[in-house]
N, C-alpha and C positions, 0 to 999 in steps of 0.2 A: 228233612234234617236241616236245610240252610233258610228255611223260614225262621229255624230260633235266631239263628245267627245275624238274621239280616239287619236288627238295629244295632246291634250291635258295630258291625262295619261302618255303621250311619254313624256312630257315636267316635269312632276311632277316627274317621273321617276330619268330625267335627273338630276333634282335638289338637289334632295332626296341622292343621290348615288354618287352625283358630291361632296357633303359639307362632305369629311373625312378631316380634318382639322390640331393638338399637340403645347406646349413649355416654364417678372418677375412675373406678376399679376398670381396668377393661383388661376384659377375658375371652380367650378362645374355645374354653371347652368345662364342661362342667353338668351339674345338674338343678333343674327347676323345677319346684314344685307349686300348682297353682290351687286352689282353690274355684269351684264352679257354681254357680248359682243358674238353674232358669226359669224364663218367664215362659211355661208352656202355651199353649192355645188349648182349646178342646179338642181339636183334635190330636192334639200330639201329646197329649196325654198319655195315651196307652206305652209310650216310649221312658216316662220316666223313671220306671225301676231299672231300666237298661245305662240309664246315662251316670257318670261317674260325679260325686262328690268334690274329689281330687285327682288331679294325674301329677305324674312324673315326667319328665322332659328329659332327656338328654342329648346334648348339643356337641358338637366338635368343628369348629367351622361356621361354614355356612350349611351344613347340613344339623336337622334333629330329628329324634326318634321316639315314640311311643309306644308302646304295649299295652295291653289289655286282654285280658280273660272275657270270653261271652260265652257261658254254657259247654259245651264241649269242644267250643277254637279257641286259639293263641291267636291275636292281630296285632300284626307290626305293621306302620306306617313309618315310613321313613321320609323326610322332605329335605327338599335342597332350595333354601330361600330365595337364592339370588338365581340359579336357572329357573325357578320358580318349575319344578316337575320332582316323582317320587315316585316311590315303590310301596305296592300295598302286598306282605304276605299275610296268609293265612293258612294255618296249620289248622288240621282237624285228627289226631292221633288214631281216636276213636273209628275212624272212618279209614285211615291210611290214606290219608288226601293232601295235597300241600298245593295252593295253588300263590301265583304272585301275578302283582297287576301292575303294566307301567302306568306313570299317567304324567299326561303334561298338565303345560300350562291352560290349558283348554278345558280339560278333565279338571283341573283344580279350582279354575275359575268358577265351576257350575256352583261349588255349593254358595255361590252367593245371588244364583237368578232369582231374582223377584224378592230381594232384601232391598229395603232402603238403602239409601246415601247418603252419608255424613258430611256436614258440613259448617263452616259460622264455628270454628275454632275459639274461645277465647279465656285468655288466664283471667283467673280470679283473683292472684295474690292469696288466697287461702296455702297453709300448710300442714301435712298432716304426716304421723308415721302410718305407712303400711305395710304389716309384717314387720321386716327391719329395716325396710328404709326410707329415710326423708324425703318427704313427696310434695307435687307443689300441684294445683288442681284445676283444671280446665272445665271449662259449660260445653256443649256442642249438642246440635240437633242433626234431624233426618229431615228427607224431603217429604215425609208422611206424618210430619207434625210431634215424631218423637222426643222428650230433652232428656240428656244422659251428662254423666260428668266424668271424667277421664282424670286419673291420678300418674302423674311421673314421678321421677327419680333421675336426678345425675351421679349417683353413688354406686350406678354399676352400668359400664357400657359391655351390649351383648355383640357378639361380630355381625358383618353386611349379613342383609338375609333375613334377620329375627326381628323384625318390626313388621306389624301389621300394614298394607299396604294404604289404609284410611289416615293412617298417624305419622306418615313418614314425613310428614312437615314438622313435628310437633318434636321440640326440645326435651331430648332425654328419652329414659326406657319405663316405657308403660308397665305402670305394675297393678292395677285398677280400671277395668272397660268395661264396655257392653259392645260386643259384635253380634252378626246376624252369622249364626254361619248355617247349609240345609235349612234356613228356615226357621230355626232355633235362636231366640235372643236368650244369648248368654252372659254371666258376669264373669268375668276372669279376673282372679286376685294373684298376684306372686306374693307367694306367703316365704320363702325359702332359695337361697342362693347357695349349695354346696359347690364348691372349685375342687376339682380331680380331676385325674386322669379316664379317657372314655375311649374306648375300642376305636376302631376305624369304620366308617359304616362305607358303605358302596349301595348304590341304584343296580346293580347287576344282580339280577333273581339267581340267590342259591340253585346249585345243585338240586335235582330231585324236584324242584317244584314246579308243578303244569303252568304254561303261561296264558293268564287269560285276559278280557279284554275286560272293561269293567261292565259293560250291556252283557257279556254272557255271564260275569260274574251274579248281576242284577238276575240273569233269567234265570240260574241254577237255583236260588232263596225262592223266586218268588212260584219256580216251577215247584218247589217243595221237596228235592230230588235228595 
């Protein structure tokens, strides 16, 4: 049963860890919506009916949240940007299962071994809109011969925490990238800024749910159990 689910985790992962975001409006809590593009391999192919088009963000803080349906789980990822560590649940109804993952900074770091590194920052003077807001556009490479172009905005600062750790030099809030995250080069667009009101989240594993480590979690999918 946790074989269907396992890219799925992989993709929740992705999304969870990919949304570090920073920069006139500045807001504490709200919701974002991104748009996803990737560039697979061959091998990582067989993953992409699993990976999302779009996600939903929701932020309150330094803390943000994701959700996502895989087959028969619910995945929530919750992240805390500035402790830089999170909580992964996963509900399985179907099964009467619910299990929750701590992870640090350590566990969050991983999905970036063996991705490139950005580097050679530089504005263009180009300006463009994206989504809804006025962007101004950067060049930037990797150390594997990559060039990519990066889109900001000062029309909406996101609180400490929500800026990708590659960009944190870079003036204003990234609404247009390419990150590596699992291994996966992805394009991340912010199509959407909605400002509301948003629960409180907590790193503290609900009630009811088993606590597991993320290597048992990996052995439970790939055991097939």
């Amino acid at each position: 049963m946790f074989k269907s689910i396992k890219t799925g985790v992989v993709a929740a992962l992705l999304i969870g860890t990919a949304l570090y975001a920073q920069a006139q409006k500045k807001v504490t809590e709200g919701t974002l919506t991104y748009g996803m593009e990737y560039a697979l391999t061959d091998e990582q192919q067989p993953m992409a009916a699993f990976l999302p088009k779009e996600t939903v963000v929701k932020f309150k803080n330094e803390l943000s949240t994701i959700k996502m349906e895989q087959g028969p789980a619910m995945i929530t990822v919750i992240i805390n940007g500035v402790a830089k560590n999170g909580l992964l649940l996963l509900d399985i109804p179907i099964a009467q299962k619910q299990f929750a993952v701590k992870m640090d900074k350590a566990e969050l770091d991983k999905r970036k071994e063996g991705s490139p590194k950005f580097l050679d920052f530089k504005p263009t003077g180009e300006k463009q809109t994206v989504g809804t807001f006025n962007a101004d556009r950067y060049t930037y490479k990797d150390d594997k011969g990559g060039a990519y172009e990066l889109w900001t905005t000062t029309d909406l600062e996101l609180p400490a925490g929500h800026k990708e750790d590659d960009f944190v030099d870079i003036k204003g809030t990234p609404v247009k990238y390419t990150v590596f995250q699992n291994g996966i080069k992805t394009t991340m667009t912010l199509k959407n800024y909605k400002e509301e009101k948003i629960p409180e989240m907590s790193l503290t594993p609900p009630s009811g749910y088993e606590l597991k480590t993320m290597d048992e979690l990996k052995a439970m999918q790939g055991g097939g159990q």
